[in-house]
Structure formats: structure tokens, C-alpha cells
C-alpha positions in Angstrom: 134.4 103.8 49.2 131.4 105.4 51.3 131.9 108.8 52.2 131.8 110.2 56.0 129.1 112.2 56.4 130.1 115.2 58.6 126.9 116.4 59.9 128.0 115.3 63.8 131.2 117.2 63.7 129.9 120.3 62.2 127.0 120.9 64.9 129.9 120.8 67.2 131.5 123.3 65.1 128.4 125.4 64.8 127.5 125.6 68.8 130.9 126.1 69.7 131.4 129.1 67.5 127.6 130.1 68.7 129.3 130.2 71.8 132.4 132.2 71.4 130.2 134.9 69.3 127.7 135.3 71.9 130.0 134.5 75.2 133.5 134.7 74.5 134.5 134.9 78.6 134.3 131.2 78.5 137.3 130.6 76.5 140.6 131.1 78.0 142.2 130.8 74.9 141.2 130.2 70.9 142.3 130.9 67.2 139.4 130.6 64.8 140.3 130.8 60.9 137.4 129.9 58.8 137.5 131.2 54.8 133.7 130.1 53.3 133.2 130.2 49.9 129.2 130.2 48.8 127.3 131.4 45.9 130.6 133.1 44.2 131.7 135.4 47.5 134.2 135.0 50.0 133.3 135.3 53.6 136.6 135.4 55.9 136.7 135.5 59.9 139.3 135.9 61.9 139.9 135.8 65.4 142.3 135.0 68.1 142.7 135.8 72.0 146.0 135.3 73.6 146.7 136.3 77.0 143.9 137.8 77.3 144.2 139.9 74.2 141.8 139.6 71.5 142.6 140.6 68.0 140.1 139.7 65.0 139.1 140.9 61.8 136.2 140.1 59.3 136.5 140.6 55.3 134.6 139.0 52.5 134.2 139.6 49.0 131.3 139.6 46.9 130.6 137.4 44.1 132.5 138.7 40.5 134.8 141.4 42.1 138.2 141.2 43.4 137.5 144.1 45.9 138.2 142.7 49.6 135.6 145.0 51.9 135.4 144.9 56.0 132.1 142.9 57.2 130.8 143.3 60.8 131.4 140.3 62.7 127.6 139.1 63.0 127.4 139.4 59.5 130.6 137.0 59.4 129.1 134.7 62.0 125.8 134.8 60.3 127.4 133.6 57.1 129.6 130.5 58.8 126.4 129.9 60.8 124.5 129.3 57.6 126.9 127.1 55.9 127.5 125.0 59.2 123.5 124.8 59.4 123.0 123.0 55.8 122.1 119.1 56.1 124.5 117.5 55.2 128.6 117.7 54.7 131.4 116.1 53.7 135.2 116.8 54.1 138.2 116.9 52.5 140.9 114.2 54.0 144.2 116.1 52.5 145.1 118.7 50.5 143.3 118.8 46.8 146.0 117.5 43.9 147.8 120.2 42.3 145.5 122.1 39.6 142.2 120.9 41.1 140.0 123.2 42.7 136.1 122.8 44.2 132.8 123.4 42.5 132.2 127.0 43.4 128.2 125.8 43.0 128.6 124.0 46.4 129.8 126.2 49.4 132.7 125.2 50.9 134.3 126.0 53.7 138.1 125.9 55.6 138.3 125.4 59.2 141.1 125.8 61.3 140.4 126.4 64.6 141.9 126.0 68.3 140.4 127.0 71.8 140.7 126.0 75.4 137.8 126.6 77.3 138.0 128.3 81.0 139.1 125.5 83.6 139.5 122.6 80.6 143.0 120.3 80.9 144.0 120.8 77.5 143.1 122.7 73.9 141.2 121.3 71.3 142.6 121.8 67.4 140.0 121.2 64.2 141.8 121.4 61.1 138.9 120.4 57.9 137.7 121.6 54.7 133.7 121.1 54.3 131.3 120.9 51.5 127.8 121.5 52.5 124.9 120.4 50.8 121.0 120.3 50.8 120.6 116.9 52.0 122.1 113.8 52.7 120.9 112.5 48.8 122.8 115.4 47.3 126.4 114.9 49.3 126.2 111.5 48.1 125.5 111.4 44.4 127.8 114.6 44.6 130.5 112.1 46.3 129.9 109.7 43.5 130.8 111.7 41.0 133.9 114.1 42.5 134.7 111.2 44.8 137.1 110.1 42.0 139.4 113.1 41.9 139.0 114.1 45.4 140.3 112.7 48.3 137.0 112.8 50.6 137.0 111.1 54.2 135.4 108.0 53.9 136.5 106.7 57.5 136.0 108.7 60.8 137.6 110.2 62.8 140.1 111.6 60.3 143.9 112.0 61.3 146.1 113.5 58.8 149.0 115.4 59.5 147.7 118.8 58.2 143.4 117.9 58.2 142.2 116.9 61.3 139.7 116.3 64.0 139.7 117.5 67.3 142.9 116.7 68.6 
């Protein structure tokens, strides 16, 4: 089958994340885990307000250590920023098989995230796992080939019971 492409959903991602970096008063409420792997390092950013508490933290590791450090947090936007920025994505629709990990020469990137804007009826949840690429030609023949052993999204919007969309 076709894979989904992603592109749509992680724009979303990316301005809504622009917007809790740069004007977090707008959200009454969120809790943003994201983990990116890219180019061998691990970029990690945490963050969470809950009545009206906000408690986050921002760690990466370089590539070829095993040495967690502190980052600042535009350094940790900056990073998810640039993935969410790439042309083209695809995503994960459940949990890879036992023993199979992703090709650390793609960046890829965990999302879990929940917020509820200020005056909004209800919170929004995002639970996905992306692979970014160049372009569009490169996510496909990529999803040719590891579209065999992995179990990509090939029909939107996705609705598992742990990977999601907004909900």
C-alpha cells in the first residue's frame, strides 16, 4: 500500500510548538514529549504546565557518546523545529516489531503531546513517531523499501490505541 504522507500534520505540529516557545500564555494547559533522533545525537524536550505550574527540562546527547548533557530550550526548539521543517514525512502506525529499530541515517522523531488552548472546549492529544526526509521522492522509495518490515500509515487520519492523531 501507498504511504500517508505527513507533511499537513507536521506544520501543525511545527506552528503549534512555534507558538508555545514563543507565547506560552495562550495555553491553559499542555504536555509536550518529543525525543528526535538526527545525524547520530539525541535531542529531548520536555515540558508540561499544570495548574498553572510549569516544569520542563531539555537534554540531548551528541552523536557517539553516552553522556546525557542539559541544552537550553531554543537550542531544543531549534532542533524539533528543523526536523518538523524537512519536506516530507511519514509515520509510524504502531509500535515497531520486537528487535527492529529505525535507520539512524533518517531523523526520526517521537511525539506525544497534549495542550488545551486558553478558552478552547476541550484538549487536543498527538501521539506519532515521524521520519523526515528531503523530499517527497525520498520518503517514498524509502517506504518501498522499509515499508515491508514496518508498519507505516498508509491511510489518514490514523487511530490506534497508543499512535494517534489529534484526538
Amino acid at each position: 500500500m501507498t504511504p500517508a504522507l505527513q507533511n499537513d500534520l507536521t506544520t501543525e505540529l511545527r506552528d503549534l510548538l512555534t507558538e508555545l516557545h514563543q507565547a506560552p500564555e495562550r495555553f491553559q494547559t499542555w504536555d509536550a514529549h518529543l525525543e528526535l533522533i538526527a545525524a547520530g545525537g539525541l535531542v529531548v524536550l520536555q515540558s508540561k504546565r499544570t495548574m498553572g505550574l510549569v516544569d520542563s527540562l531539555f537534554w540531548g546527547r551528541p552523536p557517539k557518546t553516552s553522556e546525557n548533557r542539559k541544552l537550553p530550550e531554543s537550542t531544543a526548539f531549534a532542533a524539533i523545529d528543523r526536523f518538523l521543517g524537512l519536506s516530507a514525512h511519514l509515520a509510524l502506525s504502531n509500535a515497531l516489531p520486537e528487535g527492529l529499530v529505525l535507520d539512524e541515517a533518517y531523523p526520526h522523531c517521537a511525539v506525544k503531546f497534549a495542550y488545551r488552548k486558553k478558552g478552547a472546549p476541550k484538549a487536543k492529544t498527538l501521539s506519532m513517531i515521524f521520519i523526515g526526509f528531503n523530499d517527497q521522492a525520498e520518503a517514498l522509495a524509502y517506504a518501498d523499501e522499509a515499508g515491508k518490515t514496518l508498519p507505516l500509515v498508509t491511510s489518514r487520519p490514523l487511530m490506534g490505541a497508543r499512535l494517534h492523531e489529534w484526538r
